[in-house]
N, C-alpha and C positions, 0 to 999 in steps of 0.2 A: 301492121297489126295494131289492133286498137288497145294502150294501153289499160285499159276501165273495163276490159272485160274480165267478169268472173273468172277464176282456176281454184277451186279448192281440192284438198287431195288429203281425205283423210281413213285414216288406220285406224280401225275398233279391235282392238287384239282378244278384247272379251266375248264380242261379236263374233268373228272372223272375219272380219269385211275390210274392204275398201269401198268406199264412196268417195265418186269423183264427179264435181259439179263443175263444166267450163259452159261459158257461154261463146257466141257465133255471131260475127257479124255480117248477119244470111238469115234469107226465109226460112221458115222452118222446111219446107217441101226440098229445099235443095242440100238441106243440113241431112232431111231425115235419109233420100237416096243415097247422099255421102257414106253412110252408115245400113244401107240396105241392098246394095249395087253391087257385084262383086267388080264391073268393070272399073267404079272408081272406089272402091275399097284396095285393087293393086294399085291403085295411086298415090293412095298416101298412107299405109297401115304401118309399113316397116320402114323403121324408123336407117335414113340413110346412114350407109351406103347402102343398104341393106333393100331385096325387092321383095314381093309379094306376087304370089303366085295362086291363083285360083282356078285347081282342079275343077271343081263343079261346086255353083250353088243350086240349091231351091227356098227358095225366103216364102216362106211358108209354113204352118202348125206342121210339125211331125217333118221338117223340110232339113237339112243338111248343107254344111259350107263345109271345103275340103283343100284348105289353100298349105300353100307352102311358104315361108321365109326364107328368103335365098340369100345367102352371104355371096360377099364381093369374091369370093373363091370357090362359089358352084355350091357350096354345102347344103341342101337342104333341110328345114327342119318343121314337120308337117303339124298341122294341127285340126282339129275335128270340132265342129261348134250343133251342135240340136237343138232348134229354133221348138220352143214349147208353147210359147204364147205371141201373139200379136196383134196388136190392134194400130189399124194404120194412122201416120201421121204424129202416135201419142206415145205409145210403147211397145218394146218385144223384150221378151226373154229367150236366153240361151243357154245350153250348157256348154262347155268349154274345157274341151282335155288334149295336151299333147298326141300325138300321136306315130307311129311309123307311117313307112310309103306305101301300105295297104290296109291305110284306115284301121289299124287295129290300137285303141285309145289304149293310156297310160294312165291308169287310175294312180289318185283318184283324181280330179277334173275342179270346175267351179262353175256356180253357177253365176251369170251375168244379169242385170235387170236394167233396162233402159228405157227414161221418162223424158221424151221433148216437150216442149214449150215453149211457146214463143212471148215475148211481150216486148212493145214500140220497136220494133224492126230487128229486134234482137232471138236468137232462138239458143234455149238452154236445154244442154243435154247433163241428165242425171242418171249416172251410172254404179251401181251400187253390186259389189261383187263377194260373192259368199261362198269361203273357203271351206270344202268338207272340214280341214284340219288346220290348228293355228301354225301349224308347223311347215304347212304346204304353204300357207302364205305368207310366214317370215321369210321363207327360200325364194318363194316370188317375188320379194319386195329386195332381199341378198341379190337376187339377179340382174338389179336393176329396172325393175318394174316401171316405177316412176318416172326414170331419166329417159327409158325409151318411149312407156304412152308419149310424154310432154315431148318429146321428138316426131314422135307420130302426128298428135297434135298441132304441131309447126309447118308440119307437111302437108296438112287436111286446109288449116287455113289459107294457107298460097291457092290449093285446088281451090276451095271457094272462092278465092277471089277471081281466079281463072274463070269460071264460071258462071259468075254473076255478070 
């Protein structure tokens, strides 16, 4: 891993958000499928031991991802994501709610906003995530939010570089 690559991770509690800028050292076209794929989105999302499982996507406006997190003990724990906007290469948004094993979401949810960019061989992804309530996302961030993305993140790099 290159150490000079961006990580910011910041908490706007006035906001509700989180915005999270890392950079990639990768095309943007191989960052952006990382991130649009569901076959390598089960590759490196859950953060280990932990796996990822993806019932069905459609990466598309009005399109649905339907994956599961699977604990080293079988547990499943499902999540529902509704692709709202995208424009290829640059950005998509999503909404984002737990959910059970028949797709029935757990409000309330979050929405996600994501901006690639590439510059001198580098590609930055800017992720900026907006909590219906400050309360749902001091419990997300109590959950470990951060320590498992920046694991997940650990795991997506290796994939890139498998890749490249």
């Amino acid at each position: 891993m290159e150490s000079n690559l961006l990580f910011d991770f910041i908490v706007d509690k006035e906001a509700k958000t989180v915005t999270i800028n890392r950079e990639f050292a990768a095309d943007l076209s191989l960052v952006w499928d990382a991130f649009t794929t569901a076959e390598l989105l089960d590759q490196w999302v859950a953060p280990k031991p932990w796996t990822a499982r993806t019932k069905y996507m459609n990466f598309e406006e009005g399109g649905k991802r339907f994956y599961a997190m699977v604990s080293p003990d079988g547990k499943e724990f499902w999540a529902i994501q509704e692709f709202s906007a995208i424009k290829p290469k640059t950005n998509f948004k999503m909404f984002n709610a737990f959910a059970d094993e028949n797709e029935n979401p757990q409000l309330p949810g979050s929405n996600w906003d994501y901006v690639f960019s590439e510059l001198e061989g580098k590609t930055n992804v800017c992720i900026t995530i907006y909590n219906e309530s400050r309360e749902r996302m001091e419990k997300m961030i109590e959950m470990g939010f951060k320590e498992g993305f920046t694991a997940s993140i650990s795991n997506l790099e290796e994939l890139l570089k498998s890749l490249s």
